[in-house]
C-alpha positions as CSV (number, residue, x, y, z in Angstrom):
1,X,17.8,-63.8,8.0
2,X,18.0,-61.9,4.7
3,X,13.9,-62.0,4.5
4,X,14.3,-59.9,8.0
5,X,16.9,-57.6,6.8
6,X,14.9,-57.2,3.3
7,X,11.6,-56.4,5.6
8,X,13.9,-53.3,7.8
9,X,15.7,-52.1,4.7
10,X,11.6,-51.7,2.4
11,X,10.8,-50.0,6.5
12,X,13.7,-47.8,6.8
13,X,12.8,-46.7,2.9
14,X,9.2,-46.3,3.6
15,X,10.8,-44.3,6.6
16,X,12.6,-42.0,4.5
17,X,10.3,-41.3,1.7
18,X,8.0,-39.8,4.4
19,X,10.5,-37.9,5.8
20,X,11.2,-36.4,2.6
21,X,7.3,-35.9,2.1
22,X,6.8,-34.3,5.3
23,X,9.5,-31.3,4.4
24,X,8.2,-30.8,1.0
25,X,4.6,-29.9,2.5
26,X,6.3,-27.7,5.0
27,X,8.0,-26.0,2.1
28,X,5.0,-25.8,-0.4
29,X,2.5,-24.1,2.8
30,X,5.6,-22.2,3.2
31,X,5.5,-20.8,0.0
32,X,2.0,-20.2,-0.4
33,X,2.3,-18.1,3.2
34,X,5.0,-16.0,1.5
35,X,4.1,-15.3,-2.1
36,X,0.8,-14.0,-0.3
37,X,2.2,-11.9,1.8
38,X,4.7,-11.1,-0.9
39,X,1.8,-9.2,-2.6
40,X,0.5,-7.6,0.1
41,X,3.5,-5.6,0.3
42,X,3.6,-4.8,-3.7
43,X,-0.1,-3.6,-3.2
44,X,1.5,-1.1,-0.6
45,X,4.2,-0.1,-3.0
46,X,2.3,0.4,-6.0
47,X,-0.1,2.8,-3.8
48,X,2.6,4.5,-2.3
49,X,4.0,5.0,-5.7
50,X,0.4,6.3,-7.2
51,X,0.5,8.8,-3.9
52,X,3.8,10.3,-4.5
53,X,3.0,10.8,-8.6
54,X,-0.5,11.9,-7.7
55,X,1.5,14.5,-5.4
56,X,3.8,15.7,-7.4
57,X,1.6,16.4,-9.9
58,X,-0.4,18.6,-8.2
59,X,2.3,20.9,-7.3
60,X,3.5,21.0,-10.5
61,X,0.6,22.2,-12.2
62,X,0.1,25.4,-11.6
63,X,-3.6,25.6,-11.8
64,X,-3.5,23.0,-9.3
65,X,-0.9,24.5,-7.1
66,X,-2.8,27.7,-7.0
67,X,-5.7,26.2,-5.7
68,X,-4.1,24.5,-3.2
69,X,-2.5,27.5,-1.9
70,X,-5.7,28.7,-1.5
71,X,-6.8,25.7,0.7
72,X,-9.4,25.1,-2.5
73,X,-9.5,21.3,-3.5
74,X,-11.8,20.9,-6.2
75,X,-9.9,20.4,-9.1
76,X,-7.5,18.2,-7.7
77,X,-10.4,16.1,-6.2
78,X,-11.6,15.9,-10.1
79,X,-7.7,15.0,-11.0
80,X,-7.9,12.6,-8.5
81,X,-10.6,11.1,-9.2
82,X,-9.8,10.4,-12.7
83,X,-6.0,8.5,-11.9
84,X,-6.8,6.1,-8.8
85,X,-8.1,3.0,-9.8
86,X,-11.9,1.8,-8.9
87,X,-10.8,0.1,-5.9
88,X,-9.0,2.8,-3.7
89,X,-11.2,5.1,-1.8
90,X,-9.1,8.5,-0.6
91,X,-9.1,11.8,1.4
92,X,-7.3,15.2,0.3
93,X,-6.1,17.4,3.0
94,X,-5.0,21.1,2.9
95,X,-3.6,22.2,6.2
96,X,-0.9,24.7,7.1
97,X,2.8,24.1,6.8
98,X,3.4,22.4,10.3
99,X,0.6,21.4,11.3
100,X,-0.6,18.0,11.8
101,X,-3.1,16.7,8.9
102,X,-5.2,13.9,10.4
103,X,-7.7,12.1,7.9
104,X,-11.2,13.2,8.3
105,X,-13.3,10.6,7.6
106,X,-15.8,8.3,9.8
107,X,-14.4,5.8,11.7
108,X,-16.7,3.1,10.7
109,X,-15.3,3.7,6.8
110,X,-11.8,3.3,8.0
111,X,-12.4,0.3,10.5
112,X,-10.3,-2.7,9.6
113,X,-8.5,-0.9,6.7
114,X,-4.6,-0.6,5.5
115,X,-4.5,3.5,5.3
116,X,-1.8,4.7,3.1
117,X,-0.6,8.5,3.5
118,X,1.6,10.3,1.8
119,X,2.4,14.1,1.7
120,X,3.6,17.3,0.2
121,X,4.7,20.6,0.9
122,X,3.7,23.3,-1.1
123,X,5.1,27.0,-0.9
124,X,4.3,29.8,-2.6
125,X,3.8,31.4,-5.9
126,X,5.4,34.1,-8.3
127,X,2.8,36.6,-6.4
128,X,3.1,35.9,-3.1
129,X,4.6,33.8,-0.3
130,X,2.4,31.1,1.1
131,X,3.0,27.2,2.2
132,X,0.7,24.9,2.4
133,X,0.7,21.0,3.4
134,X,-1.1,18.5,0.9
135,X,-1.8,15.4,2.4
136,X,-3.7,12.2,0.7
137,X,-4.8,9.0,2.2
138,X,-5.7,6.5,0.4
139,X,-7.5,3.0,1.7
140,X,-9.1,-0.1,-0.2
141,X,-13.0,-0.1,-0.8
C-alpha cells in the first residue's frame, strides 16, 4: 500500500509542477504582448512630443511666423527637415483660422500608416492682424 500511495503522491507532483509551468508561459507570452505594445505607444508619445516642439517653434521665431502668416512654408519645410528623424515622413499645412486642415498627400503613401497630427494657431504680428492654422502630420516611412 505505501508503493501505491508513493506512485499518486510523485503523480499529483508531476501534476502540480505542470500546472505551475502552464501559468508561467501564459505570463512570459503575456509579457512579451505588452512590453510590445508598450512601445508602440512611447513611439506615439515621443512623435507627439517632436510635433508640439516642432510647433512651437515655429511660431516663435519670427522669421518663421512671418512666413506662415503669409501661407509661405519654405523655411519651415527646411527647419523641419533638419529636426525629424530619418524615419518620419511629414506634411505642413497653412490653412485659415477655422478651417478644417486635411493632409494632402496620396492615399497609397498613407495606406496602412499610424498618422500623427498636431496643430497650431497662429495670429498676427506687430504690423497687422492676421491668424493662420499650422498643421503637421507626421507618419513612419
Amino acid at each position: 500500500m505505501n508503493i501505491i500511495s508513493t506512485k499518486k503522491s510523485k503523480k499529483a507532483w508531476i501534476r502540480i509542477l505542470e500546472a505551475f509551468l502552464a501559468v508561467l508561459l501564459i505570463f512570459g507570452v503575456l509579457l512579451v504582448v505588452l512590453s510590445r505594445s508598450g512601445s508602440s505607444v512611447n513611439k506615439s508619445s515621443e512623435i507627439m512630443k517632436l510635433e508640439r516642439s516642432i510647433l512651437l517653434s515655429i511660431s516663435q521665431d519670427s522669421t518663421l511666423r512671418n512666413e506662415i502668416l503669409d501661407n509661405i512654408t519654405t523655411k519651415s519645410d527646411i527647419y523641419i527637415e533638419k529636426i525629424k528623424p530619418a524615419s518620419l515622413n511629414y506634411s505642413l499645412q497653412v490653412c485659415d483660422a477655422l478651417a478644417v486642415c486635411p493632409l494632402d498627400a496620396p492615399e497609397d503613401i498613407l495606406l496602412n500608416k499610424e498618422i500623427y497630427a498636431s496643430n497650431i494657431l497662429i495670429i498676427a504680428n506687430l504690423s497687422d492682424y492676421r491668424e493662420r492654422q499650422l498643421k503637421l502630420f507626421f507618419w513612419q516611412i
